[in-house]
N, C-alpha and C positions, 0 to 999 in steps of 0.2 A: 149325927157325925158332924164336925165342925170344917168349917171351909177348909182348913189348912191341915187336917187331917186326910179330908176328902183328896185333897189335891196331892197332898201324898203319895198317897194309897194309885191313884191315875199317874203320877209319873212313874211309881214303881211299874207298874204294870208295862207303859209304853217303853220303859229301859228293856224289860222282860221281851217284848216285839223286836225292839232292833237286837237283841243278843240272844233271841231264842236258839239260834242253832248251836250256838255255845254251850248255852245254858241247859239245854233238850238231854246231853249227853251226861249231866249232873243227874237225871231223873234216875231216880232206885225202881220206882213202879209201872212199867212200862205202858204206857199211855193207852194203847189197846186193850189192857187189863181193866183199867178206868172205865173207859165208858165204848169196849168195842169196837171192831173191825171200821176202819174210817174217822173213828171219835177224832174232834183237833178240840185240845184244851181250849177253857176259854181265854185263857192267859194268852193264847198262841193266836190268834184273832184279832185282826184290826178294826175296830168300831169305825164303821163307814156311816157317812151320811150324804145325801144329794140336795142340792139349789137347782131346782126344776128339776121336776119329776116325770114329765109329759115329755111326748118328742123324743127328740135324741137323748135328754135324758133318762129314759127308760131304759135304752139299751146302754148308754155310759155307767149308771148304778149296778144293772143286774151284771155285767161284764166285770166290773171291779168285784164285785159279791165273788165271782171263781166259783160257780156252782154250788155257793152255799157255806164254802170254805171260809170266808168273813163274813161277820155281823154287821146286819143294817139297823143302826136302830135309830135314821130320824129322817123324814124325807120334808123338805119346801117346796109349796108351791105357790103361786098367788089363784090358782084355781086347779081343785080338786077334781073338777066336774067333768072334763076332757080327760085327755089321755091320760093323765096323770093317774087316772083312776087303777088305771094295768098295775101301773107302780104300787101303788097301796095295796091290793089284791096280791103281790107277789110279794112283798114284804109286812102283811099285816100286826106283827109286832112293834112296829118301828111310830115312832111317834110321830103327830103331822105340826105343821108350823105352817104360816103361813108367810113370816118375815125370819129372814136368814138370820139378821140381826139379834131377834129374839132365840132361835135355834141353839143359835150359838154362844148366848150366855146363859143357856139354861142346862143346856147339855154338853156338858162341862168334858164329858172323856169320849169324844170325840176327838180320835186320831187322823183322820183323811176325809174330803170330800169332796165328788164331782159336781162342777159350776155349768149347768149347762141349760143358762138363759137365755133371752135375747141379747145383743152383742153389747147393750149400751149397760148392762147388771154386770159384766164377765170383770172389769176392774171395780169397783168397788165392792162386790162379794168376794174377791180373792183377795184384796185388800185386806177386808175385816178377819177373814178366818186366819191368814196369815199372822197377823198381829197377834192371833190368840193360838200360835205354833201349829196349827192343824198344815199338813201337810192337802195339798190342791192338785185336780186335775181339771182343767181349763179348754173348755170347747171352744175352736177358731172360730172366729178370729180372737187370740190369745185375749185384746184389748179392743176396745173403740175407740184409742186414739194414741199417737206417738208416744206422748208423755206417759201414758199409763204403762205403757208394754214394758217403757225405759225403768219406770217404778217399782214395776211389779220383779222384774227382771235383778235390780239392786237387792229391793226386802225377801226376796227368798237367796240369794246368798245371806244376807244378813244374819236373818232369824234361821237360816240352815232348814229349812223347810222343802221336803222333794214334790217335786214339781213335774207337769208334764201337758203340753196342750193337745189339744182331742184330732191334729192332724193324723191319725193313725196308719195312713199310707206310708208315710215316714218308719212303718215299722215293718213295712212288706219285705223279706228277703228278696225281693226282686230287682230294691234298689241297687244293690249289690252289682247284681251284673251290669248296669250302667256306669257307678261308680268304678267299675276293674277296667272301662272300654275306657271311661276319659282318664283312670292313672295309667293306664299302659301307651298311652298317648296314641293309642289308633288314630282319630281323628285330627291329631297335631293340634295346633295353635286352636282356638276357639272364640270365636268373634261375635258371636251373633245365636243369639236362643229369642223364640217364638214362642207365644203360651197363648192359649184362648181356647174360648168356655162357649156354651148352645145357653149359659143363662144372659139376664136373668131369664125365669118363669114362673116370675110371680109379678105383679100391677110396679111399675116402675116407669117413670115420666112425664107422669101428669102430678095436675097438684092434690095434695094430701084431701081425703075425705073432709067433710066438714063433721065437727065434734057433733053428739045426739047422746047424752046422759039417759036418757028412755028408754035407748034399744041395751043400754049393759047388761051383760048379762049377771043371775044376782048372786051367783056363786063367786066372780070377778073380783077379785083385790084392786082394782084399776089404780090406786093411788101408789102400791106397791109395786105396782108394774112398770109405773111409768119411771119410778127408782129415782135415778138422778137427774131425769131428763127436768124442764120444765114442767109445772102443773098444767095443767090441761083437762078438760070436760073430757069424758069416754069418746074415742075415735071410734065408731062403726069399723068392722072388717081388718084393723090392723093386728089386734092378739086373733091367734096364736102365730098367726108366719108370715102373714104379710107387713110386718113390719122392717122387711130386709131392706125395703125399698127408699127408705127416710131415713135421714144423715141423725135427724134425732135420737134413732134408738136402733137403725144397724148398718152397713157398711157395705152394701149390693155384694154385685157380681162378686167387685175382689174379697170381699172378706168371707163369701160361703164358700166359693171354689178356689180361691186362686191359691189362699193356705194350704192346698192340696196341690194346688199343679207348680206355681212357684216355688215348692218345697222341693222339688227333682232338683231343677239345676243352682238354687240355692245354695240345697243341701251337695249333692256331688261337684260344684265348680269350688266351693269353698267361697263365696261369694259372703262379702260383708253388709256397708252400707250405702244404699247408692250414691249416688257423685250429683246427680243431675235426674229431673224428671219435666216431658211434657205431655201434652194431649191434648186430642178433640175428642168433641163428643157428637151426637145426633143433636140434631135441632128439631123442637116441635112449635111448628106457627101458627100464630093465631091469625083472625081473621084479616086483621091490620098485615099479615105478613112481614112481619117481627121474631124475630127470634125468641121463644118463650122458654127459657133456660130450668124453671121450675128452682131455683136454689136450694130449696129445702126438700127436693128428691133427687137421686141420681136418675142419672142418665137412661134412657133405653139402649144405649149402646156407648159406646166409647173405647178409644185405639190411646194406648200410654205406651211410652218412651221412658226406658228407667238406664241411663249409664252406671255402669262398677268399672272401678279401679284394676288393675289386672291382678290374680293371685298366684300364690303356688300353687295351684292346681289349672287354671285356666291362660296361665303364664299370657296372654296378653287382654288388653282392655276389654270388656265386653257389652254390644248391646242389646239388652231385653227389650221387646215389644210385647205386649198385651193388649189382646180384644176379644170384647165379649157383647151379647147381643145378634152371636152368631157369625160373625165376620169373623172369618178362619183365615190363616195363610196362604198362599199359591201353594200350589203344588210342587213339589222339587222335581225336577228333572232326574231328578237320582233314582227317585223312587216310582216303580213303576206306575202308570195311570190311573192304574182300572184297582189301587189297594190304596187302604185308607192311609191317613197319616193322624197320628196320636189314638185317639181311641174308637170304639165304632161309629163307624157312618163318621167318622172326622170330626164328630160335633164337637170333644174337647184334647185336648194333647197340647205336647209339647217338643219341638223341634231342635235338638242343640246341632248349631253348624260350626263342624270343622274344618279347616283345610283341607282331608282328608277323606271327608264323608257327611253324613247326617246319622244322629242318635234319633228316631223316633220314637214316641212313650206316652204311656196316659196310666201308670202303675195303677192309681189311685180309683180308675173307674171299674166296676160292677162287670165289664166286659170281658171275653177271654183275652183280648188280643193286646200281648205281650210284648214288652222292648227287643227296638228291632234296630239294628245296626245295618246300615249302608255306608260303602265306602268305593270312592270315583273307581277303583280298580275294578272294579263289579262284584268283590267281596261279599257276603251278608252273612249276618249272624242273628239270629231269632232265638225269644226265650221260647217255655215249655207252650204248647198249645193250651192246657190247661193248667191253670194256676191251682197250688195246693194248700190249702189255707184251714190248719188241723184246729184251730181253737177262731173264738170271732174276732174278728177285725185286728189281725196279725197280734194280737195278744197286748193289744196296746194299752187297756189297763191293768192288764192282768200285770204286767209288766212294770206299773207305774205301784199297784198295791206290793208288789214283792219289795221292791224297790224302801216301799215306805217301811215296810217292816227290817229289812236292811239298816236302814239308817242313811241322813244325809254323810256323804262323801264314799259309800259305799261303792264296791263293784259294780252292784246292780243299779245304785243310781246313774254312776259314772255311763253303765252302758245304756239309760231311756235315750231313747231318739229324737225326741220332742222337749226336755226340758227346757225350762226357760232361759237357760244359758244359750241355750240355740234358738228358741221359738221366739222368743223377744225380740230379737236382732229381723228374722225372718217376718216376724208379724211388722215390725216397724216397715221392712220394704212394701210388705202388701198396702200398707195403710200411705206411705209415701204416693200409690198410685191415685188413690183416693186423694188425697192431698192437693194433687194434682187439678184432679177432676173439678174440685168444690172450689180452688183459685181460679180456673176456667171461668166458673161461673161468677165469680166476683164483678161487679159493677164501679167504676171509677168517675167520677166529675173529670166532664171535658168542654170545657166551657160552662152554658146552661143546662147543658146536655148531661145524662147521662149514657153510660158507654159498657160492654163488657170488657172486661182486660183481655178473650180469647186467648189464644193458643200464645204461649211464652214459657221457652225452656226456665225452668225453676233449677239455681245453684243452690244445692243441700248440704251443707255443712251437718254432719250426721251425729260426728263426738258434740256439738253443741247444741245439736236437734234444731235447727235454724235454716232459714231460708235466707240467702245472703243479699238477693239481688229482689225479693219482694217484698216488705216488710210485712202488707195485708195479708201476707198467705200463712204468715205465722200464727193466726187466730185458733188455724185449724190443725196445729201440731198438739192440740188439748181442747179443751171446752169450758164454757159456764155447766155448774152444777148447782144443782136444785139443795137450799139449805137445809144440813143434814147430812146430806149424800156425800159430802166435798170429799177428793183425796188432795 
């Protein structure tokens, strides 16, 4: 069959997907007579495929599959030999790759597919599939860095490609009832939200392993792993997860949880792009009794300061604080002693303080314990004891695949929770915290000396992605990339 036949023959089919339910009601022979009680045409099936297949990827793919409802037919990984092995076992029809790039111009009618790499692959794998109309589902942190979120967020309105990143909390109906306390203005005016996390817990604040090519292992794609970062000899110990901890290739604390927990009052304040960011971090000393900043690892802990503009929803200015490394908030007065605040044992949540009360909340954590409203009059209102959650992970790709077969501008797109019309904006805040963290560590000539810049509120100019009052800290609104990888 000839290219432009082939290709065809793949867009009729994918017209066929977004207008199936149309189209379903043309059918003379009624589909169950076909091929049986449950049978979904193959026409009626979106050709799914996955970028990382191990890890969170496994449950991201099998979740979009919908029990079998859509076809897998191609999964990447840059190593098979790990987890990734479950995926291939559960989809063993589906072809293996081992670079996305290759995947994706081989296997040409591929409609959708979940990105779910290390954080520093998440923009240019949804870059490339994007450009070749595949529609993307994108594991937080959406991007590893400002400029990408900003890019990725423009090329899928562009190329009209539905879109969704893998915050799945964001699709819990629980949010719901926080969102009905802060529109019904129980709490009044809203000045001030609290977020922080029990991570990381994973190796973070020392300096990076030294490279050992000997110990790789030989299943290991290492050169595709490293993707756009710099080349570099094999790191011992950093694939599969501990690579959260290096600005190289992911984005700490903020970028595994905060896309979870910064998503509550983002999402319900209506909160845009912040105004302003600062912070400290921990210090770890060397023997000289020196401040050993590690640049090219985040912090073992750190406290951010993120200003927003006032909204229609949170109608006056508001300040966000974040920390993580375990350093949690005081305890409010409001709420009794001896009960936690945000989620179990307190270890992660989120505080919104109003005039009128405190919202506290951790939706997104594994625990029963549900958003709870306090309000100064002794009021309280508490979700269900037990959370009811009928399909996995609030149906958030289930969601994102109906959605693709929809069509962009559909209903069902209109209603994901997480598109990048909204996760872009919201990833950019999480990564502005970062931002933050990595100008901290920046070094300046001070005489013969050099000097840290420490702690200095950072003005963010957010429509122009700039830092107005640092020039040095603008390095880190994007990155060098390794040639080839560029976006």
């Amino acid at each position: 069959m000839s290219e432009k036949k082939n290709t065809s023959k793949i867009a009729s089919r994918r017209n066929f997907i977004k207008t199936g339910a149309m189209a379903s009601s043309f059918m003379i022979v009624p589909r169950h007579v076909l091929g049986g009680v449950g049978f979904i045409a193959p026409s009626d099936q979106l050709n799914l495929a996955a970028i990382g297949a191990g890890g969170k990827g496994h449950s991201d793919i099998v979740n979009a599959s919908v029990n079998g409802r859509e076809r897998v037919v191609a999964l990447c990984d840059v190593d098979f030999s790990g987890s990734a092995a479950k995926t291939v076992k559960k989809f063993p029809k589906a072809k293996l790759y081992a670079d996305f790039r290759e995947m994706l111009d081989k296997e040409k009618d591929i409609d959708a597919l979940t990105i779910s790499t290390p954080d520093h692959v998440h923009g240019p794998a949804a870059k490339y599939a994007m450009e070749r109309n595949k529609h993307v589902y994108v594991q937080k942190p959406m991007t590893h860095n400002i400029r990408e979120a900003r890019m990725l967020t423009q090329m899928a309105r562009d190329q009209k490609v539905v879109t969704q990143m893998g915050n799945q909390g964001g699709s819990n109906p629980l949010l719901g009832m926080v969102q009905k306390w802060v529109d019904s203005g129980k709490l009044g005016n809203i000045t001030k939200v609290e977020v922080w996390t029990n991570r990381p817990v994973w190796p973070q604040g020392g300096a990076m392993p030294k490279p050992d090519p000997s110990k790789k292992p030989e299943a290991l794609h290492w050169d595709l792993w490293l993707g756009p970062s710099k080349e570099t000899p094999y790191i011992p110990n950093i694939h599969p997860f501990n690579w959260r901890g290096w600005w190289e290739y992911g984005t700490g604390a903020l970028g595994d949880v905060g896309c979870h927990l910064i998503d509550i009052p983002f999402r319900t304040l209506g909160l845009m792009y912040p105004t302003a960011a600062e912070c400290s971090v921990s210090s770890v000393y060397s023997q000289m009794w020196t401040p050993d900043y590690h640049p090219k690892g985040c912090p073992p802990s750190s406290f951010i300061t993120l200003n927003f503009d006032a909204t229609e929803k949170s109608k006056a200015p508001i300040v966000m604080t974040w920390s993580d490394g375990g350093i949690r908030p005081s305890h409010p007065d409001i709420i009794p002693a001896d009960s936690d605040i945000g989620g179990s044992g307190s270890a992660n949540g989120v505080l919104i303080h109003g005039e009128k009360g405190i919202i506290s909340t951790n939706i997104n954590d594994s625990s029963p314990l549900m958003p709870k409203l306090y309000l100064n009059d002794g009021t309280t209102e508490f979700g269900p004891e037990v959370e009811d959650m009928p399909e996995p992970e609030y149906g958030h790709q289930r969601k994102w695949v109906d959605a693709c077969k929809a069509g962009f501008g559909s209903k069902e797109h209109k209603g994901l929770t997480s598109s990048f019309d909204y996760a872009g904006p919201m990833t950019e805040t999480v990564l502005m915290g970062n931002l933050a963290i990595r100008s901290y560590m920046l070094k300046r000539k001070s005489g013969r000396n050099e000097e840290f810049y420490g702690r200095k509120k950072l003005l963010w100019d957010g429509e122009n992605m700039k830092i107005t009052n640092l020039e040095d800290a603008n390095q880190f609104v994007t990155r060098e990339y390794r040639k080839g990888w560029e976006m």
